[in-house]
C-alpha positions in Angstrom: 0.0 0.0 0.0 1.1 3.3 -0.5 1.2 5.7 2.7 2.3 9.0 2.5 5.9 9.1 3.8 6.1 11.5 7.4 9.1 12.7 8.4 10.0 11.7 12.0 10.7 14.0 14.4 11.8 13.6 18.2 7.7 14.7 19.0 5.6 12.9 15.9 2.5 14.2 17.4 4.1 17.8 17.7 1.3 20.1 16.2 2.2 21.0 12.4 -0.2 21.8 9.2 -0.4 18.4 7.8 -3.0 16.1 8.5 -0.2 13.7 7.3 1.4 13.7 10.8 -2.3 13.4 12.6 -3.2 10.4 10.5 0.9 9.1 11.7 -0.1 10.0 15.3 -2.9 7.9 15.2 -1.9 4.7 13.4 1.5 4.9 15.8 1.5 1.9 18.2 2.6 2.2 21.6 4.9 -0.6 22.6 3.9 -1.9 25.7 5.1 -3.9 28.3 3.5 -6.9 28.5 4.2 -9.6 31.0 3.2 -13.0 31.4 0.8 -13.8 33.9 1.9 -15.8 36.7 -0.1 -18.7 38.6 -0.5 -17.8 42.2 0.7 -20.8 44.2 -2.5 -22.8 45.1 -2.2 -22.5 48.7 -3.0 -18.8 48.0 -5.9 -19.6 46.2 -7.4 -21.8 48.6 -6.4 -19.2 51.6 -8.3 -16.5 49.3 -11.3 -19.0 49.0 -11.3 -19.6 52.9 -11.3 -16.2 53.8 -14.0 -15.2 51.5 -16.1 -18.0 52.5 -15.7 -16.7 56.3 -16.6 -13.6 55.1 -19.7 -14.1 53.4 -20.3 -16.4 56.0 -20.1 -13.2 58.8 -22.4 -11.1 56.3 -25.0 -14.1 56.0 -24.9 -14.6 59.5 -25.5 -10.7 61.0 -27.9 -10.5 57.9 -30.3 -13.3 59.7 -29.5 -11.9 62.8 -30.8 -8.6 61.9 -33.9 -10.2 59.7 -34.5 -12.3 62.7 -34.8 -8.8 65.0 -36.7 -7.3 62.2 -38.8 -10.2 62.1 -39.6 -10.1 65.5 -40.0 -6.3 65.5 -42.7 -6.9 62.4 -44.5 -9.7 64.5 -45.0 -7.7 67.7 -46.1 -5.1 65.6 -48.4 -6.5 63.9 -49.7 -8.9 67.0 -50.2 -4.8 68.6 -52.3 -3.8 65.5 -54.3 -7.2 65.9 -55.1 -6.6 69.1 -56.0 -3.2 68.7 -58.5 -4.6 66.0 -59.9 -7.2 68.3 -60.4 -4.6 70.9 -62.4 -2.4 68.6 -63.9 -5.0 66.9 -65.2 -6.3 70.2 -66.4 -2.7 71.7 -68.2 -2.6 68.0 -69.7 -6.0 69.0 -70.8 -4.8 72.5 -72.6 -0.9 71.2 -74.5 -3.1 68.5 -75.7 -5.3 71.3 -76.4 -3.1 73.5 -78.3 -0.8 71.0 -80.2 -3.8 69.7 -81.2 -4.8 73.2 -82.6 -0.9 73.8 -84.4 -1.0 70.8 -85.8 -4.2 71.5 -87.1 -3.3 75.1 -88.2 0.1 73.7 -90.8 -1.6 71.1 -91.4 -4.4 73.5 -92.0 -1.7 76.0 -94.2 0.4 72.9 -96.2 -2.7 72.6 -96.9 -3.0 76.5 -98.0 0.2 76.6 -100.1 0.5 73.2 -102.2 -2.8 74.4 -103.1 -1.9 78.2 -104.1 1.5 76.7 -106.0 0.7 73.7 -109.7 0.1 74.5 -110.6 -4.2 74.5 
């Protein structure tokens, strides 16, 4: 292929009036220093493995021990709104049958009345 030839200087990407030398800045590579990667001894992995096994193991465990105190927040609270309920439910309960039993000794009452006064 033919590229335009681009004279080197000690800055290539030194700013100049040819897009020439952009076009060279950006097709330069960049050598790099590339190592090979090394195997950890395996007695590092498994220590890594233990010790993220004892920590997940610490977050699981204060986890349920907070859910557990949550839990037993949630119940009580709940038992408190149940009771509450079965209070009211029961004073409810108690004005009904008390206002059914007025009514029901005012018209038996009525009816008393109404016969012993009306002429036989």
């Amino acid at each position: 292929m033919d590229q335009p030839s681009v004279r080197s200087s000690p800055n290539p990407c030194a700013p100049m009036t040819s897009t020439n030398t952009d076009l060279a800045c950006r097709l330069t590579t960049t050598d790099m220093d590339i190592k090979p990667i090394r195997q950890p001894p395996s007695n590092n992995i498994l220590h890594f493995v233990e010790q993220f096994q004892n920590e997940l193991d610490q977050i699981k465990d204060e986890y349920m021990l907070k859910f557990a105190k949550d839990r037993t927040y949630i119940e009580q609270e709940i038992n408190l709104l149940v009771n509450e309920e079965r209070q009211t439910f029961d004073k409810l309960k108690r004005y009904l049958s008390d206002h059914r039993n007025r009514i029901e000794k005012r018209n038996s009452n009525k009816r008393k009345y109404s016969a012993s006064s009306s002429p036989h």
